[in-house]
LUMBA-475538 format. One record per residue (C-alpha): residue in three letters; x, y, z. Coordinates in pm, whole numbers, padded with zeros to 5 digits, always signed. Example, Ala and Ser with C-alpha at 12.3 -4.5 7.8 and 13.67 -1.06 7.14 Angstrom:
BEGIN
ALA+01230-00450+00780/SER+01367-00106+00714/
end
This chain:
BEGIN
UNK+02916-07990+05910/UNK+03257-07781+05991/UNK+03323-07833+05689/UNK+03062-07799+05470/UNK+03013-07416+05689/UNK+03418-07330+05583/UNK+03329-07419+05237/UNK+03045-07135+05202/UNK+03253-06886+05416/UNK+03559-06961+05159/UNK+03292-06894+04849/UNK+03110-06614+04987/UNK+03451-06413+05051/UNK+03538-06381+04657/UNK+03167-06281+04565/UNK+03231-05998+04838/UNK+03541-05855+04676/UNK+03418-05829+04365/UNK+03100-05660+04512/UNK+03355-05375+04710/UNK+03543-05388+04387/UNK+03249-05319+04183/UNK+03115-05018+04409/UNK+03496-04867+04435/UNK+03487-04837+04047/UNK+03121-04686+04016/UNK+03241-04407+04304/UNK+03546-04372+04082/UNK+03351-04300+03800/UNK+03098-04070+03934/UNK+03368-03874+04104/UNK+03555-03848+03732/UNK+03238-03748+03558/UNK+03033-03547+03800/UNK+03196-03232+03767/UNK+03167-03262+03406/UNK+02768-03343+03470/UNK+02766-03046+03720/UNK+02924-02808+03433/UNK+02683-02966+03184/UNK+02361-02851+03375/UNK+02507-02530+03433/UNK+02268-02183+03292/UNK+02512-01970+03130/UNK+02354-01655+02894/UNK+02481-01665+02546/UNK+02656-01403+02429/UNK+02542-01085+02293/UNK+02545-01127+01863/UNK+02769-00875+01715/UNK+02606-00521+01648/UNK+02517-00476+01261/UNK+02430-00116+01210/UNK+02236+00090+01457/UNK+01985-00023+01671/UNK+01632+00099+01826/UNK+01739+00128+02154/UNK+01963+00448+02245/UNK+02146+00559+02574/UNK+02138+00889+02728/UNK+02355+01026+03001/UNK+02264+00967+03424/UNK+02448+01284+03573/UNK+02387+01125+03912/UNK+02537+00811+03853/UNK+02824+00927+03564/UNK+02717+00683+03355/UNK+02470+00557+03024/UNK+02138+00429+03089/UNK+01889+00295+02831/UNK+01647+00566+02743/UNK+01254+00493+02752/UNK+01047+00702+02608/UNK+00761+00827+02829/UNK+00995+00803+03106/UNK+01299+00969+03085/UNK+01219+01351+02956/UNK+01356+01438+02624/UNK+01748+01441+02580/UNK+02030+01685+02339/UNK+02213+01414+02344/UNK+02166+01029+02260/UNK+02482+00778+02254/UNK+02462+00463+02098/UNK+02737+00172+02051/UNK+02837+00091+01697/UNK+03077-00158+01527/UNK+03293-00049+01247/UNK+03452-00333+01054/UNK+03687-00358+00822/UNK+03600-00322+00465/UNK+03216-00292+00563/UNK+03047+00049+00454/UNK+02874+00194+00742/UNK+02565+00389+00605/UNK+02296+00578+00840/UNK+02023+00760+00700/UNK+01841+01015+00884/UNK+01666+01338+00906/UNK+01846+01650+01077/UNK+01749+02014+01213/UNK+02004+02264+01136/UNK+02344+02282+01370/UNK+02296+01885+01401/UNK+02613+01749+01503/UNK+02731+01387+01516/UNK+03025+01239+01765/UNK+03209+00972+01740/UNK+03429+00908+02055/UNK+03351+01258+02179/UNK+03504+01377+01875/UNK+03311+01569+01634/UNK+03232+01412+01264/UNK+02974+01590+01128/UNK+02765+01921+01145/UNK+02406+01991+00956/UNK+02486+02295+00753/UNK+02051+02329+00674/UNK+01761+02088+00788/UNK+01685+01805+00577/UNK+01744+01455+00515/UNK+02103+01320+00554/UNK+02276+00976+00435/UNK+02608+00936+00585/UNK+02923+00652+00597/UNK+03065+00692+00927/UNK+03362+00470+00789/UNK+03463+00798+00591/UNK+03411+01064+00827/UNK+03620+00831+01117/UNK+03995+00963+01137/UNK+04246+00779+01009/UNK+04413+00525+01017/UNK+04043+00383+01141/UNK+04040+00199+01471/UNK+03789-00103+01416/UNK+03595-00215+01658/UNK+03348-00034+01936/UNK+03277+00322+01863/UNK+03062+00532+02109/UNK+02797+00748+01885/UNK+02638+01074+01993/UNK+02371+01283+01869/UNK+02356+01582+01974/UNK+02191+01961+01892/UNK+02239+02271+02146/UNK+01911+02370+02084/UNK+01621+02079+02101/UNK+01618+01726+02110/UNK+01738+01564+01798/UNK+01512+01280+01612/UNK+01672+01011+01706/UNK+01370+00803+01556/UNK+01424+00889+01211/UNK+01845+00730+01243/UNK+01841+00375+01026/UNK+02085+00214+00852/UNK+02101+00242+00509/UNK+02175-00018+00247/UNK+02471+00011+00067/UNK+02435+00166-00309/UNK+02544-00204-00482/UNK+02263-00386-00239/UNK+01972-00152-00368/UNK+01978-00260-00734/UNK+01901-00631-00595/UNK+01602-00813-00586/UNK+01640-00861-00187/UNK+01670-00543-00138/UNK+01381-00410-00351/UNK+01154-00660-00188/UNK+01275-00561+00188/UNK+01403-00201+00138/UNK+01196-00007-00153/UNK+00843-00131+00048/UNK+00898-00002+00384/UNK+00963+00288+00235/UNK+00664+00351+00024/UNK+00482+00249+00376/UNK+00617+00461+00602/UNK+00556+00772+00355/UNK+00186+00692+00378/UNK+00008+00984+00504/UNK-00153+00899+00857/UNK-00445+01146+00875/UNK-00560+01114+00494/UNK-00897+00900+00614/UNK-00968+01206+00878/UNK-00907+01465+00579/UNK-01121+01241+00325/UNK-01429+01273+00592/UNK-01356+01600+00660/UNK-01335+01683+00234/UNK-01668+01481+00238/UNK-01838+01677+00512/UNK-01727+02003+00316/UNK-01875+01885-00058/UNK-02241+01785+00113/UNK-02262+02153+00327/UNK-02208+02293-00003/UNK-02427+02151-00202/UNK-02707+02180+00143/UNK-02613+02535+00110/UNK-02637+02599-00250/UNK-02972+02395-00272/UNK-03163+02638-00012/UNK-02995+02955-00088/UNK-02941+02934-00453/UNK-02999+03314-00531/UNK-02779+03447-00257/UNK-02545+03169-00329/UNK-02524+03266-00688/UNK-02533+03661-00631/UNK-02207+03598-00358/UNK-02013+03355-00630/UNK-02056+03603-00954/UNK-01723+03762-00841/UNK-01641+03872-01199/UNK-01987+04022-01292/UNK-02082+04338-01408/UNK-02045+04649-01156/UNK-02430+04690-01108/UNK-02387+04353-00974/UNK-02136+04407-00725/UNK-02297+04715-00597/UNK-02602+04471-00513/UNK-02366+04286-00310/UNK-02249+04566-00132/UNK-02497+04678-00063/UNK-02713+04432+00128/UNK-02654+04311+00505/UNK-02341+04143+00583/UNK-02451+03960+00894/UNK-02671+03701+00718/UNK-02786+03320+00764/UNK-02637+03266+00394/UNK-02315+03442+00483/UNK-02220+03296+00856/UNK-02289+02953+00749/UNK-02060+03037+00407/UNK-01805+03155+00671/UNK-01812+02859+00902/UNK-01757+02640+00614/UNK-01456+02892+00470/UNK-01328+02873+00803/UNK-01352+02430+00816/UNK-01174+02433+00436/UNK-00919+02653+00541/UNK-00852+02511+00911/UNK-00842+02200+00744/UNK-00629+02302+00444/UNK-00352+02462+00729/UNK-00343+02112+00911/UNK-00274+01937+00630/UNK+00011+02138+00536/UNK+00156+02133+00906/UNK+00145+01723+00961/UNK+00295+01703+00642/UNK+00567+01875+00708/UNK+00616+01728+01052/UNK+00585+01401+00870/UNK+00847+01493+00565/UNK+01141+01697+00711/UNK+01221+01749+01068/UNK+00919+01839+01320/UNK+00834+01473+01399/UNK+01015+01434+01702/UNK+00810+01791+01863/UNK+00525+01549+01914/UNK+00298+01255+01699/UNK-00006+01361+01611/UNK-00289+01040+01638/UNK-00615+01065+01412/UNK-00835+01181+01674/UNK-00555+01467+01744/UNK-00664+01596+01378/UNK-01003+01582+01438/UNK-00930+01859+01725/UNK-00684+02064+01533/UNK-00902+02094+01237/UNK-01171+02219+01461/UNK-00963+02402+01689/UNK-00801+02560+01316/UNK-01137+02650+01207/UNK-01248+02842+01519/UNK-00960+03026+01479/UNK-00991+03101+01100/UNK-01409+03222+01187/UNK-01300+03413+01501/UNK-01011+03590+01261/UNK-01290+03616+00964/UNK-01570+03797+01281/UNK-01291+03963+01462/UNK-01183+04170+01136/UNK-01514+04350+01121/UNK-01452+04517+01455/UNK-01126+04591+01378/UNK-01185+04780+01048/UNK-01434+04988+01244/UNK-01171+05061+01517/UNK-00931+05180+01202/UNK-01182+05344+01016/UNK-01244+05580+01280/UNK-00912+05648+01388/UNK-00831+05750+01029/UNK-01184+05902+00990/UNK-01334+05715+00708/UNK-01587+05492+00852/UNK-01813+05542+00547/UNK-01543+05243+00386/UNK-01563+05008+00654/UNK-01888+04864+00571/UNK-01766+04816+00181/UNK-01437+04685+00307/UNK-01549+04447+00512/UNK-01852+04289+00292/UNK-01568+04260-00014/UNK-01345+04123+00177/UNK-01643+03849+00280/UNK-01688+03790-00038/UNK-01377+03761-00205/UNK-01276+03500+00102/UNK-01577+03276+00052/UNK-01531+03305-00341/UNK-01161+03199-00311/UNK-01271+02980+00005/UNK-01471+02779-00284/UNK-01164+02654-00446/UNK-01010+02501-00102/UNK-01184+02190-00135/UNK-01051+02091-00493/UNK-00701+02202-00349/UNK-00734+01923-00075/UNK-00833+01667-00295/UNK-00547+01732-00478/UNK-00329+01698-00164/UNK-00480+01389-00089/UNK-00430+01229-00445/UNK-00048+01402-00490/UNK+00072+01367-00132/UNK+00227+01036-00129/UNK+00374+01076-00529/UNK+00479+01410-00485/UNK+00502+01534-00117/UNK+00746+01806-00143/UNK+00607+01971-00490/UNK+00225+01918-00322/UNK+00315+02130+00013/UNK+00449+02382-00234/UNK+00122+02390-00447/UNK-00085+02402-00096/UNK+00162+02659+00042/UNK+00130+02910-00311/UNK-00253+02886-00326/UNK-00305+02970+00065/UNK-00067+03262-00028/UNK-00234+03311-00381/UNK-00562+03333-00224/UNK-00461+03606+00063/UNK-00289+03832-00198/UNK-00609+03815-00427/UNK-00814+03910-00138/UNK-00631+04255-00034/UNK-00629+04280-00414/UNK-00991+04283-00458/UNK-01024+04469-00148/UNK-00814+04766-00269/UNK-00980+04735-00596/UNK-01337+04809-00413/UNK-01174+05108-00237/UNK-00990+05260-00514/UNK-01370+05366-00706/UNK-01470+05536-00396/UNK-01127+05709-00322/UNK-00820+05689-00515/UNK-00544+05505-00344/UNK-00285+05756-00465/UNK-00439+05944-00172/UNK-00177+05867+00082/UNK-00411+05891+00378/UNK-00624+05619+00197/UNK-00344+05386+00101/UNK-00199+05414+00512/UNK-00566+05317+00588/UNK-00522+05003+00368/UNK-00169+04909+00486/UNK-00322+04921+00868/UNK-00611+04721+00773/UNK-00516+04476+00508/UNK-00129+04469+00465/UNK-00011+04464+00771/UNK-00286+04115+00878/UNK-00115+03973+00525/UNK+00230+04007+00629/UNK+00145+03821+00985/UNK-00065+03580+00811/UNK+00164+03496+00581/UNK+00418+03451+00828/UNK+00230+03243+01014/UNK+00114+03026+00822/UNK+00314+02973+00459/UNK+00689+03139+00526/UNK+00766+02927+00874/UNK+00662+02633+00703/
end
């Protein structure tokens, strides 16, 4: 029995070595891998990729902290200034297009690059402008105007010359562009251009005498005399007015948006499709107010120059020769609408000369109307019509052609 228990004490003693041998190299081999398990399951963030050409997102300057924060619209109030962090590399054009008020200027490193002689639309290659020899790398870029706050929206990079002629680049360059030219407000001005065609033919269908006797500018002078003679303040001529005053208020927005949408006004403020809808009624209030308003101030003129026997034949030609030119407003529009996205630049100057065409015809046919009751050589008669019709012309014009 002793020694049958020594026999299983002398075989269990190997089979417990190798079991303490077994565990010491398991905890030898956890302790040699774990930290490399531990650094495995580790979070670390990737690195930022490399900048390629500008970006979307732009930094303005935190006076209070000394220091660039991201800048979020709706937020943050408008900014001069807008700093962004560019990579110049070697051999690697760097192109930015963008659109620029006058006195524009562009830093690099705090050190000035580039100043916008006029307003307009500006294609640059900072890699030129940069002094030499050219440090590669990180380059702080500021835009900056002492005036207003620069459109930093319109900044993108542009293509190099060589990478427009390819197919890539037609097919991911050449569209946006054609896109983003794409007049937002055309489907309010189409309604609008609509609205206008079916009052005037409403109009012309239940008035068709008075609407013929007011639209035979160029008839005989019995003719006009007719005119001139009858009541001003008519059903026939205020609803002739109110739609004048919608062509023309419409017209004048048009011509506004797209210029804000062309050359350098977008960054004031973007105007949505319901924000037409206002202005072109807002516009047209205006316009009837103006067309109302005039009547009482001819009368205030005509008596402090002591001819108040014109002001009732000045007036009703000038009502006239405004809805007879008003007439053509509608075919102008249509033309906007079907030239503006071919020919933007030449179409604002078409829309621009026939708003000034159609003022200078006015005062025309107004002094024309004047001059066969009293001769405008009279220089009491021709100071009357400076007061009264040149004078409104020159603000008009001002307004609303020569600042735009």
């Amino acid at each position: 029995m002793e020694h049958t228990a020594a026999a299983a004490r002398s075989s269990e003693s190997p089979r417990k070595a190798w079991g303490n041998t077994w565990w010491a190299w398991l905890l030898a081999l956890l302790l040699s891998i774990g930290p490399r398990l531990l650094h495995a399951v580790e979070y670390r963030p990737l690195p930022p990729a490399p900048p390629v050409g500008l970006s979307n997102d732009w930094l303005i300057y935190d006076a209070a902290g000394n220091k660039l924060v991201l800048y979020l619209p709706g937020y943050h109030p408008p900014a001069r200034a807008y700093y962004q962090w560019v990579a110049v590399r070697p051999n690697q054009p760097f192109r930015i297009s963008f659109a620029a008020r006058q006195d524009l200027a562009l830093f690099v490193d705090n050190q000035l690059i580039f100043r916008a002689e006029s307003a307009g639309n500006y294609t640059l290659d900072l890699t030129q402008l940069l002094p030499k020899p050219i440090s590669y790398g990180q380059h702080l870029l500021c835009v900056w105007h002492p005036a207003a706050a620069p459109d930093y929206v319109s900044f993108s990079s542009a293509l190099p010359a060589e990478a427009k002629t390819s197919s890539f680049a037609t097919a991911n360059w050449w569209k946006p562009q054609l896109r983003a030219s794409v007049h937002q407000g055309e489907n309010v001005f189409l309604c609008f251009l609509i609205l206008i065609g079916l009052m005037y033919g409403a109009i012309r269908t239940v008035y068709r005498p008075g609407f013929a006797r007011i639209y035979e500018l160029w008839s005989n002078v019995p003719g006009e005399q007719n005119f001139l003679t009858r009541p001003t303040i008519t059903w026939l001529n205020v609803l002739l007015i109110l739609l004048f005053s919608l062509s023309f208020g419409l017209l004048i927005v048009a011509i506004h948006t797209n210029v804000q949408n062309i050359v350098i006004l977008k960054q004031l403020f973007s105007v949505s499709e319901s924000g037409l809808v206002v202005r072109v009624i807002l516009y047209a209030v205006l316009v009837s107010v103006f067309v109302f308003a005039k009547a009482v101030y001819i009368a205030l003129m005509g008596y402090i120059f002591d001819l108040s026997s014109l002001v009732l034949v000045q007036y009703r030609e000038f009502v006239r020769s405004l809805l007879f030119m008003g007439l053509f407003l509608p075919i102008v529009m249509l033309l906007y609408l079907v030239l503006n996205q071919s020919w933007p630049e030449g179409v604002l100057w078409v829309s621009n000369g026939v708003v000034s065409t159609m003022l200078l015809a006015t005062v025309f046919r107004v002094g024309r109307t004047l001059n066969r009751r009293m001769s405008l050589l009279n220089l009491h008669l021709f100071s009357y019509l400076c007061a009264t019709e040149i004078i409104p012309l020159t603000v008009l014009l001002k307004l609303l052609v020569i600042t735009y």
